[in-house]
C-alpha positions in Angstrom: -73.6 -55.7 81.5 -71.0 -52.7 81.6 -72.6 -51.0 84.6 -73.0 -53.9 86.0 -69.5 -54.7 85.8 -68.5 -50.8 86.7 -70.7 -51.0 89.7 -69.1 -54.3 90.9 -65.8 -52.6 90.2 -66.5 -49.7 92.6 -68.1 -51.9 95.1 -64.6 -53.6 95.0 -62.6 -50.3 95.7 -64.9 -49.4 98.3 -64.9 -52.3 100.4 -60.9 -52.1 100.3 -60.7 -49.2 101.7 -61.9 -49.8 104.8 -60.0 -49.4 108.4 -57.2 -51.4 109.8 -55.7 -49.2 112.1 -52.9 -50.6 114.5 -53.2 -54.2 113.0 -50.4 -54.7 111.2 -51.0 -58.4 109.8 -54.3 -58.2 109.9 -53.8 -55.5 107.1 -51.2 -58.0 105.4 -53.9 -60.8 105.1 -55.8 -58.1 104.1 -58.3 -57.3 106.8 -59.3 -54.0 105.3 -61.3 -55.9 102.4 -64.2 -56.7 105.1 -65.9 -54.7 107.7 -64.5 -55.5 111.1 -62.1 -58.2 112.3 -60.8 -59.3 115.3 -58.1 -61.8 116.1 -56.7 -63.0 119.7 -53.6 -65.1 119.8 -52.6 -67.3 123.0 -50.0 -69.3 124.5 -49.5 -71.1 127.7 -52.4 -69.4 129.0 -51.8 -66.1 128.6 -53.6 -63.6 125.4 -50.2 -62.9 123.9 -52.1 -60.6 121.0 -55.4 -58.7 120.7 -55.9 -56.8 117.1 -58.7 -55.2 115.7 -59.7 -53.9 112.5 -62.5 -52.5 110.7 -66.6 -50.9 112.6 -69.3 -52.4 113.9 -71.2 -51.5 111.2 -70.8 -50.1 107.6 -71.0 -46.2 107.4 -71.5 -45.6 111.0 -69.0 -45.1 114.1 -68.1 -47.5 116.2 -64.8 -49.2 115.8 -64.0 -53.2 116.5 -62.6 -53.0 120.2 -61.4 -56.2 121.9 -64.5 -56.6 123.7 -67.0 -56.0 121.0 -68.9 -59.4 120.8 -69.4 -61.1 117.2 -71.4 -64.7 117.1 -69.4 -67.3 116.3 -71.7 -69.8 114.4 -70.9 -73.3 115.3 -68.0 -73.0 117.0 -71.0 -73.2 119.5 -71.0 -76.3 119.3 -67.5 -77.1 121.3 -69.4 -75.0 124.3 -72.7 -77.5 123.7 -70.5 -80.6 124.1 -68.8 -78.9 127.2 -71.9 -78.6 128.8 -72.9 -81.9 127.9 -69.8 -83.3 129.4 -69.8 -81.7 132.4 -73.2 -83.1 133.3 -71.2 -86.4 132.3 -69.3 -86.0 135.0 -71.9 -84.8 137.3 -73.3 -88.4 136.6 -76.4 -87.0 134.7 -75.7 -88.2 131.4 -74.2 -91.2 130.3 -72.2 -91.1 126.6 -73.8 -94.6 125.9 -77.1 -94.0 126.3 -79.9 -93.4 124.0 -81.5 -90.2 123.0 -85.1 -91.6 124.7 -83.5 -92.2 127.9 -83.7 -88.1 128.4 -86.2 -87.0 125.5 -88.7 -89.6 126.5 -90.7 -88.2 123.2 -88.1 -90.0 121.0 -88.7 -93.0 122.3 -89.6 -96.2 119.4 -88.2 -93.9 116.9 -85.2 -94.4 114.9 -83.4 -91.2 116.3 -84.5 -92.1 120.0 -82.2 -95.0 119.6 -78.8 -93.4 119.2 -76.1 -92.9 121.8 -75.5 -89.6 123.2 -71.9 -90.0 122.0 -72.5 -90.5 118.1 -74.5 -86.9 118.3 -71.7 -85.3 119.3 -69.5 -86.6 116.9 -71.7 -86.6 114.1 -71.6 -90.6 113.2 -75.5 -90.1 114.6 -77.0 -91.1 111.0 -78.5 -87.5 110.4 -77.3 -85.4 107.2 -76.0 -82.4 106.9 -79.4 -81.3 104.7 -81.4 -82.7 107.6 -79.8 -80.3 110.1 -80.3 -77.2 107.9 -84.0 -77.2 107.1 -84.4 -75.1 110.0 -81.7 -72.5 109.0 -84.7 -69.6 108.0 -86.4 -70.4 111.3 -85.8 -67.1 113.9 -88.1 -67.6 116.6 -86.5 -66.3 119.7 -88.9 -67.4 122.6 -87.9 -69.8 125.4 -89.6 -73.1 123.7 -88.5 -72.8 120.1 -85.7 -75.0 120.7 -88.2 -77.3 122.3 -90.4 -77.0 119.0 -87.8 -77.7 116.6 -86.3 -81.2 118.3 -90.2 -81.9 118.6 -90.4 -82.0 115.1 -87.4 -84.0 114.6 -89.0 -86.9 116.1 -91.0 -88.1 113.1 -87.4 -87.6 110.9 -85.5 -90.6 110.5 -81.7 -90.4 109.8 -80.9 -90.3 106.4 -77.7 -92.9 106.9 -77.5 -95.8 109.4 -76.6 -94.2 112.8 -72.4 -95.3 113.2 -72.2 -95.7 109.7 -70.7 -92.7 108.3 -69.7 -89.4 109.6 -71.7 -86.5 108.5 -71.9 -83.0 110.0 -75.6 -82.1 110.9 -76.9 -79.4 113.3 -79.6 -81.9 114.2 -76.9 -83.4 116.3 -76.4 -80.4 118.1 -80.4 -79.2 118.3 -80.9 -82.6 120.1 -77.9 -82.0 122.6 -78.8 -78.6 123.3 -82.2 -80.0 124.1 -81.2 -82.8 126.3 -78.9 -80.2 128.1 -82.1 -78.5 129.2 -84.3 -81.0 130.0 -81.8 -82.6 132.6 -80.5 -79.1 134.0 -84.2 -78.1 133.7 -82.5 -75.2 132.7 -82.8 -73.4 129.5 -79.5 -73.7 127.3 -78.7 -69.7 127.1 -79.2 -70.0 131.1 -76.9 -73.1 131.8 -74.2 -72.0 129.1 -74.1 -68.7 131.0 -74.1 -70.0 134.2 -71.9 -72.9 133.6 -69.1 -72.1 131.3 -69.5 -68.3 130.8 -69.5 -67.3 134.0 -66.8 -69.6 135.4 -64.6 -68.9 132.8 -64.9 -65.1 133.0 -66.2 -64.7 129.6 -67.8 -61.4 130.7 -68.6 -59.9 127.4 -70.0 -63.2 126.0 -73.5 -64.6 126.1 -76.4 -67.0 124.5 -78.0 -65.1 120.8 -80.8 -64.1 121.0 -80.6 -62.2 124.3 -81.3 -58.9 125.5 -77.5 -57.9 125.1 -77.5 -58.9 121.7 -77.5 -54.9 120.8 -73.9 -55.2 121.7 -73.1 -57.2 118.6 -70.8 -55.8 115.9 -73.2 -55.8 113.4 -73.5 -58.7 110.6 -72.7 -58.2 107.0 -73.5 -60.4 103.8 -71.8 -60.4 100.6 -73.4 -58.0 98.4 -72.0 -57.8 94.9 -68.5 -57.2 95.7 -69.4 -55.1 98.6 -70.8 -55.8 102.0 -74.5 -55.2 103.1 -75.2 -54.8 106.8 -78.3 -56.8 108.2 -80.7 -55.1 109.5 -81.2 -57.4 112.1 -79.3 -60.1 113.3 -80.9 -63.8 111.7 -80.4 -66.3 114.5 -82.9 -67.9 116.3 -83.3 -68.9 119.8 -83.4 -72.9 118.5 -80.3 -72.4 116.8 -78.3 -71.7 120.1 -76.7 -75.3 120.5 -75.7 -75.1 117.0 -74.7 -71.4 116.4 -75.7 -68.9 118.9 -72.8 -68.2 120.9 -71.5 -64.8 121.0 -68.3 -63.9 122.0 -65.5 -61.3 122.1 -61.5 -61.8 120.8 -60.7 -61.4 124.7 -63.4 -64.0 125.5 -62.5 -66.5 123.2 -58.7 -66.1 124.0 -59.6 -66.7 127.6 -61.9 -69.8 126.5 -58.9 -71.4 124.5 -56.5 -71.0 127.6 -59.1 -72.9 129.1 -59.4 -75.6 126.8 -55.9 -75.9 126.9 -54.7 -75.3 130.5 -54.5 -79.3 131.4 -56.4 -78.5 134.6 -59.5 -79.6 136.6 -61.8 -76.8 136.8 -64.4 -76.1 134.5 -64.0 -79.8 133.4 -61.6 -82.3 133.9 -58.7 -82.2 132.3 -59.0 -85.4 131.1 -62.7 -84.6 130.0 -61.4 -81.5 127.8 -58.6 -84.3 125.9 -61.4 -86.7 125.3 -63.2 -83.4 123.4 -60.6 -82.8 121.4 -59.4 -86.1 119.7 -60.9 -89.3 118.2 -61.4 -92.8 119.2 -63.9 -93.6 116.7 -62.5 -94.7 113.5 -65.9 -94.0 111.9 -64.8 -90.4 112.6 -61.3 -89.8 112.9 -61.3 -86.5 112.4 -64.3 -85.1 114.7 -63.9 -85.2 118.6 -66.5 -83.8 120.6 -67.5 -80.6 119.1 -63.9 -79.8 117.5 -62.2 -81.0 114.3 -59.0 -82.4 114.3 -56.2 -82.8 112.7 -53.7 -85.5 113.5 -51.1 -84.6 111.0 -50.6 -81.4 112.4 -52.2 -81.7 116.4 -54.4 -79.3 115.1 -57.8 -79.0 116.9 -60.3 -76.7 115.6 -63.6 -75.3 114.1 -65.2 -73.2 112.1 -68.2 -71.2 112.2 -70.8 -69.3 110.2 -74.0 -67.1 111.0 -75.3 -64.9 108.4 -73.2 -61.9 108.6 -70.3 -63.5 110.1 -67.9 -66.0 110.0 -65.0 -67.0 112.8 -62.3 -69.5 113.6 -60.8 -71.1 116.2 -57.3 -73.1 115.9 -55.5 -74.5 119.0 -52.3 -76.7 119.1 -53.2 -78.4 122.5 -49.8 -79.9 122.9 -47.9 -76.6 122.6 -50.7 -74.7 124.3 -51.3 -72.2 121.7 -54.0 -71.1 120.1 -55.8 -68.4 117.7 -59.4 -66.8 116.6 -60.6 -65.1 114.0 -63.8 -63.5 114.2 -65.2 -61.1 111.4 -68.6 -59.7 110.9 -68.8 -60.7 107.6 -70.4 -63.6 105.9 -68.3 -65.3 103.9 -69.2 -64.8 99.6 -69.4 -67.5 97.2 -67.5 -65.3 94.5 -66.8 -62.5 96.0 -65.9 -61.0 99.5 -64.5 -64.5 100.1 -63.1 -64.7 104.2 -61.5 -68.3 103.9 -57.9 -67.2 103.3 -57.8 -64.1 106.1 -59.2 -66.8 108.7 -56.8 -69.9 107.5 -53.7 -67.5 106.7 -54.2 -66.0 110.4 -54.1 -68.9 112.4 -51.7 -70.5 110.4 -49.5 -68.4 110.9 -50.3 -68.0 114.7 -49.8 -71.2 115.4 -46.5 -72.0 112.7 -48.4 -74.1 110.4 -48.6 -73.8 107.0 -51.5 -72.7 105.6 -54.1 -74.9 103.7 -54.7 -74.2 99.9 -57.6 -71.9 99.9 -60.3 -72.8 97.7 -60.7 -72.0 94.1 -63.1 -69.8 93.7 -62.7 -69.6 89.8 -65.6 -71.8 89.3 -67.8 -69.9 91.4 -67.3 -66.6 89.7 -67.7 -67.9 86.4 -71.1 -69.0 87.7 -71.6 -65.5 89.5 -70.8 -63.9 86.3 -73.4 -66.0 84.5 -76.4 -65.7 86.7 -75.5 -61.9 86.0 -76.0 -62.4 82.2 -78.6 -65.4 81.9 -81.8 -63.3 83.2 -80.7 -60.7 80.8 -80.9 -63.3 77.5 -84.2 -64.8 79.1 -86.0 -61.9 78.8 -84.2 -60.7 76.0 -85.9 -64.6 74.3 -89.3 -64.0 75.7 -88.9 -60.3 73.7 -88.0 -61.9 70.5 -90.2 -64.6 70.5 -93.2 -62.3 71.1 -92.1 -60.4 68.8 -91.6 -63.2 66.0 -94.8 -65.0 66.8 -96.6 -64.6 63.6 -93.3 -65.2 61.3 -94.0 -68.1 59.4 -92.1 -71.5 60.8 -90.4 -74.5 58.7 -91.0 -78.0 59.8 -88.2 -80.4 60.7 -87.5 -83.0 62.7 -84.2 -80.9 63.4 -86.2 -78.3 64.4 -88.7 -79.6 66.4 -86.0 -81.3 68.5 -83.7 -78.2 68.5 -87.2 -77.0 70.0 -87.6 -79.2 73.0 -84.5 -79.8 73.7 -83.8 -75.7 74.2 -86.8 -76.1 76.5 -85.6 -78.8 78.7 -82.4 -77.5 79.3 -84.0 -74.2 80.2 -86.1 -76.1 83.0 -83.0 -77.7 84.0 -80.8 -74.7 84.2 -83.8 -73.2 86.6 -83.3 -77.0 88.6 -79.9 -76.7 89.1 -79.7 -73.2 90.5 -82.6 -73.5 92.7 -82.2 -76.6 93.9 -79.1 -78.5 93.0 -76.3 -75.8 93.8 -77.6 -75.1 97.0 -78.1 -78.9 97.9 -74.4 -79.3 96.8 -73.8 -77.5 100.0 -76.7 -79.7 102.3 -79.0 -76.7 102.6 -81.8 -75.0 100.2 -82.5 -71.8 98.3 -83.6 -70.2 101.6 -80.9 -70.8 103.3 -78.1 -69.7 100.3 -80.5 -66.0 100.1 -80.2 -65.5 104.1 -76.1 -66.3 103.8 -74.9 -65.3 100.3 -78.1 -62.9 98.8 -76.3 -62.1 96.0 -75.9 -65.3 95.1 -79.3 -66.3 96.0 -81.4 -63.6 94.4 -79.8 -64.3 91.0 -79.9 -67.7 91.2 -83.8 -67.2 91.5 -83.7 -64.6 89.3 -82.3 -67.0 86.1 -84.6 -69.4 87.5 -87.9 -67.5 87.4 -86.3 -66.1 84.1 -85.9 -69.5 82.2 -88.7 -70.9 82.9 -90.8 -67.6 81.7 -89.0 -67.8 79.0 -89.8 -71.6 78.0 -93.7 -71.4 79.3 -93.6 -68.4 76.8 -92.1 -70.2 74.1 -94.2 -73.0 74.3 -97.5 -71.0 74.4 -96.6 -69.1 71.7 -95.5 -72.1 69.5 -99.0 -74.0 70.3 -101.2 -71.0 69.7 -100.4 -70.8 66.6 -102.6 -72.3 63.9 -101.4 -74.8 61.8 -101.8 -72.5 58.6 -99.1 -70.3 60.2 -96.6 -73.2 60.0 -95.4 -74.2 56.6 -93.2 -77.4 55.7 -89.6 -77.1 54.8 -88.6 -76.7 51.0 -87.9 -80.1 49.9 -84.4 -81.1 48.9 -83.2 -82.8 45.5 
């Protein structure tokens, strides 16, 4: 446990000594505890501020430049609703119609009945754990979005569809798949062509592609520490959902956009109708942005594995901020909330929200640390004790099975409870936060050794071995 904790320790000073040159409050929200950053402020249409922070990748040169592309996880999904409402205005999609009426596939199933518009405010019926089954899936070829709507078609939504608002990539895989089939494009081609292009977004494009070398490179919390990914873990039918990657410059010129009141890549009033609510089912979920009517806020968050980014706009004062990092956000440690919230906050003069406690969440760290250890440390001792002779008790005996079921329920929990807590699975919580992950199956695997062990040993032993407890007077 000490080197563990001295290793962590120097993990610590290591990843806070990394590079924040020319970046002054980058390094005051304290930029230099993660391996790149890149933030782009803008106001009435103008980039106001580009700063950088941090490499490409851990341990080799290469420093975070204004046009060095990160992805921006599912802040991809404000460009999928763009495209979907610019074929709404090209009278190609209508906002009340049915799923079937473009993925003819869907048609007398439960999905193929919802309106275009309750996908892409998430009131569609679909859960978040529905959308993330798919998370570990990385084809890359032109039809794996294709496969993965295909096999939502036998999925019914896990809530009526308008009942409740639920975030759920399924929305997004379904849109990104009824963009191609009436473009008869395929999404990375109409995105680029459509919105990337026109906007001048020239160091941005559609993950996986072959430019996707340019990426700063992804990093996942890693005891303390960052870990760079060998490769990048997005796949191709994850692109409506989370595949867009872009630059600071980029997505300073794509908020201007957003927020120039003008007719050009879409209406203007197209772009207000993304970015508030008219549904009271969700009042605070436009069409691919969240919103914020206390403050006008209007933004969204994103996470690939490696990265995580932000984008905050005030619409009515026509300012805006990003945040992009190439760092995965930690569950313990390595945590990105409060450099992303504190930036834009402050970009845009609002207070910013309480960050998270992550007190709970190190405690837990600290015990999946420990917990494999004592496991192993009971499967020793009990091998070891296995011919001592035992007393009989009712005590005992229940002191016995009850040690054994909460064992089998620890190994639950972490394996599949925790993660669930969050709508995805153990998969999923290994590719974002391996640390995490890996000792979560770690006291899992561990425990239930440990009790399968316990209760051999205990059975194999002949009754002659057991003797009965002295009696009492």
């Amino acid at each position: 446990m000490l080197a563990r904790l001295i290793a962590l320790c120097g993990l610590l000073l290591f990843s806070a000594g990394l590079s924040a040159e020319n970046a002054p409050s980058l390094d005051r929200f304290g930029a230099r505890d993660f391996p790149g950053v890149a933030h782009a402020v803008t106001e009435n249409g103008e980039t106001v501020l580009i700063e950088v922070s941090g490499v490409r990748e851990l341990g080799k040169e290469g420093p975070i430049l204004p046009d060095t592309p990160f992805l921006v996880g599912s802040i991809s999904k404000s460009f999928t609703a763009l495209s979907i409402m610019q074929l709404v205005e090209a009278g190609e999609i209508e906002l009340d119609a049915p799923v079937s009426r473009y993925l003819p596939e869907f048609e007398g199933t439960a999905a193929g009945s919802i309106p275009v518009h309750r996908l892409l405010n998430h009131t569609s019926g679909f859960t978040t754990a529905q959308g993330n089954t798919t998370q570990t899936d990385f084809d890359e070829d032109g039809e794996a979005l294709a496969r993965r709507v295909e096999a939502l078609v036998g999925v019914e939504p896990g809530n009526p569809t308008g009942s409740t608002h639920q975030y759920s990539n399924a929305n997004y895989q379904l849109l990104g798949r009824i963009i191609e089939v009436v473009s008869e494009q395929t999404y990375a081609d109409y995105v680029e062509e459509n919105i990337l292009a026109p906007a001048g977004m020239r160091d941005s494009f559609v993950h996986p592609a072959a430019r996707s070398g340019e990426l700063a490179q992804g990093h996942r919390p890693w005891f303390g520490g960052f870990h760079a990914l060998s490769k990048n873990m997005t796949g191709a039918g994850s692109a409506p959902q989370g595949g867009i990657a872009a630059s600071a410059r980029d997505m300073a010129r794509y908020m201007a956009l957003m927020m120039n009141q003008k007719d050009d890549i879409l209406s203007a009033q197209g772009k207000a109708r993304m970015m508030r609510s008219d549904d009271p089912v969700a009042p605070e979920y436009g069409y691919g942005w969240n919103i914020d009517a206390g403050t006008g806020r209007v933004w969204h968050g994103g996470s690939n594995a490696g990265y995580d980014a932000i984008v905050a706009m005030l619409p009515e004062k026509r300012r805006g901020s990003a945040v992009l990092m190439n760092a995965g956000s930690g569950l313990a440690f390595g945590r990105t909330g409060e450099l992303r919230l504190g930036l834009t906050s402050e970009a845009l003069g609002l207070e910013a929200p309480e960050a998270a406690d992550a007190t709970p969440f190190v405690i837990i760290f600290i015990a999946l640390c420990v917990l494999p250890i004592l496991f192993l440390f009971g499967i020793y001792r009990a091998w070891k004790r296995r011919h001592e002779p035992r007393r009989k008790s009712r005590w005992r005996t229940i002191h016995f099975w009850l040690s054994i079921l909460l064992a089998l329920l620890l190994a639950w929990g972490f394996v599949f409870g925790i993660p669930a807590s969050f709508g995805a699975d153990i998969a999923a919580t290994i590719l974002f936060v391996p640390d995490f992950g890996w000792l979560s199956v770690a006291t899992a695997v561990t425990a239930v050794l440990w009790a399968l062990t316990t209760i051999g040993l205990r059975f194999a032993l002949t009754p002659a071995r057991d003797q009965p407890s002295p009696a009492r007077t």
